[in-house]
Phi, psi and omega in degrees: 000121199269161204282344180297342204261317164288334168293326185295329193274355186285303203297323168284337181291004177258341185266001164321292213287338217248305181280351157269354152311293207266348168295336200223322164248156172308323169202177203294141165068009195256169172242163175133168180309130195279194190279073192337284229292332177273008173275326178272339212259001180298336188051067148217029175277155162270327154248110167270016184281002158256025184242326189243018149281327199254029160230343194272336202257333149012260216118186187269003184208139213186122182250153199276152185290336172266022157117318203276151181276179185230131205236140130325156167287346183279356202255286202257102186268186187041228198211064178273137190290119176234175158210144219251104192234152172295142158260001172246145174322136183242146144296314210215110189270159204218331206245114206295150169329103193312357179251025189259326198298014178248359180204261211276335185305307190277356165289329198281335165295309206294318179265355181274341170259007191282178181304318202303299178302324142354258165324293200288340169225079174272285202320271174319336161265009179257339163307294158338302190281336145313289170315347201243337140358258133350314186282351178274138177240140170356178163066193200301110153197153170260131209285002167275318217246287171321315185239314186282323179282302165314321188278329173300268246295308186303325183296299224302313173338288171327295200294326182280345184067001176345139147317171176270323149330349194224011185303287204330305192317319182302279204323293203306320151339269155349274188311294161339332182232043165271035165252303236335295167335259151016295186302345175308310159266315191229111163344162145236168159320125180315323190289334219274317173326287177306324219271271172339302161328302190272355168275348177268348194267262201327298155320326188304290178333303175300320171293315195302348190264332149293134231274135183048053187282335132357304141324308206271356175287326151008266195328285185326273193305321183268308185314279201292316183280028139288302180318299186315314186283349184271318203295300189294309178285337196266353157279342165300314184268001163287327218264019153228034174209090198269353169288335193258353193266016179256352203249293176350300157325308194262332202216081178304304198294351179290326182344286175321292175290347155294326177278316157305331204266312190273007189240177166268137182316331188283348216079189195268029178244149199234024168201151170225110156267141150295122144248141170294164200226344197189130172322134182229164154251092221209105149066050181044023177241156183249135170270077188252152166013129082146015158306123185279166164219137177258112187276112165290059210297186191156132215356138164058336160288131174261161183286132182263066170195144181301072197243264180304306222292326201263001186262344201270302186341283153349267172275026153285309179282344174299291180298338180258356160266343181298311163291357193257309196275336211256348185252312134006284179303312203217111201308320204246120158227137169197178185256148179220050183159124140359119180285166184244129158259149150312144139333174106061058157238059162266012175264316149320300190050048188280151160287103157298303202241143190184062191268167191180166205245124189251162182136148191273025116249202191284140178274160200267000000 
């Protein structure tokens, strides 16, 4: 272990150590009520909804005992300059130069991820999401690991124009850096850590000979767990609903309201770290210039930062063809098992595990 990779692993274990600390006590070593915001970004709550009432009695913009303030939806109205930055130590950065989201990076996301692009490459990701398709067989799989990621890695490839040659690389890539999102808040594990690092180099890597590769590592990275996550709930909620994965069949275009019926109205991120880029006035508190914010949506809240909005088309369409070929392939869906969530996800809240039984007959 080389001395840079034990100081990362020092480091994240103290902002580790700093949000279950504070999470459980009133002050450090003190007992008393913890810290909400540092119970949910520990990601290991199981239910957070008395985690985001006890951040609702707050107020809406409010600061946390470990530094960042925590904003409501109700708080950061308009178009206040933020950028969507990590708050814990990265192996790898990933994510464009907070004074960039505000002029090419974020035109150059909006358009390597927008409808326009979309469209231009529908033909090659309904090709691809076939191919890929086809290759899954009947019986016991788990529909995160098996289906959801994989089938997310095969869009974004299309969409992103990857050779067909560097698909495997791509796909592998990928998979290496699904906590990275997550990791924005909540430490991970040095190997989980490490692991995303080297998949963001390889993406990196992968990307560079194309035009606005900055975007697509965006995408590749942020872009496929959105796909995944879209993809993956809305089949938890299809496999006890055998009318609608029936509906499917019969009616392809239900894809869309389906996928929509299973996500949250804010998208698919259920936390944003934040930095201010310029002094705000927000809920009679002052932000100022290099200050973090964690933005917390909720009913009817959207992200005020070059964040969700420019990743969800993309992966949207990613997740409804895919549910559109998958309900095609296989007449039967149902479950064979207890879904799994990820550790340390509070930005995610993603499914590792989802099993369930695919296949032309009745499942048991």
């Amino acid at each position: 272990m080389t001395a840079a990779t034990s100081a990362l692993g020092r480091e994240l274990q103290l902002v580790h150590a700093a949000q279950w600390l504070y999470s459980v006590n009133g002050e450090p070593f003190v007992p008393g009520d913890g810290d909400p915001y540092a119970g949910l970004v520990r990601g290991f709550a199981e239910d957070t909804a008395p985690l985001h009432a006890a951040l609702a009695e707050r107020g809406p913009l409010w600061r946390s005992r470990l530094g960042p303030w925590v904003a409501g939806p109700a708080a950061l109205s308009g178009r206040p300059d933020l950028a969507v930055t990590p708050a814990v130590p990265q192996a790898e950065p990933w994510l464009p130069a907070p004074e960039r989201q505000r002029s090419a990076a974020a035109r150059a996301l909006a358009h390597r991820g927008g409808r326009g692009a979309v469209r231009a490459a529908a033909p090659e990701l309904r090709r691809l999401t076939a191919g890929a398709v086809a290759g899954l067989a009947p019986g016991p799989a788990d529909l995160i690991t098996a289906v959801a990621a994989p089938l997310a890695a095969t869009g974004y490839a299309a969409l992103l124009g990857v050779a067909g040659d560097r698909h495997a690389r791509f796909a592998a890539a990928v998979a290496d850096t699904a906590p990275a999102v997550d990791a924005l808040l909540c430490p991970q594990s040095l190997a989980a850590t490490e692991r995303a690092g080297a998949g963001i180099r390889a993406l990196r890597e992968l990307l560079a000979p194309s035009e606005h590769a900055e975007a697509g590592l965006v995408l590749a990275v942020a872009g496929t767990r959105a796909a995944t996550d879209l993809l993956g709930e809305t089949l938890r909620h299809l496999l006890d609903r055998p009318d609608a994965w029936s509906r499917l069949r019969t009616d392809p275009g239900h894809a869309a309201e389906a996928v929509r019926a299973a996500t949250p109205a804010h998208g698919p991120w259920h936390l944003h770290p934040l930095t201010a880029l310029a002094p705000l006035e927000a809920a009679g508190v002052r932000v100022e210039a290099g200050e973090q914010v964690t933005f917390v949506p909720g009913p009817g809240g959207t992200a005020p930062a070059p964040w969700a909005g420019p990743l969800v088309p993309a992966a949207r369409a990613v997740a409804e063809e895919a549910l559109r070929l998958l309900a095609a392939r296989f007449p039967r869906i149902g479950p064979d098992g207890a879904p799994v969530r990820a550790r340390r996800a509070p930005v995610t809240r993603r499914l590792v595990r989802l099993p369930a039984l695919l296949g032309e007959e009745e499942t048991r």
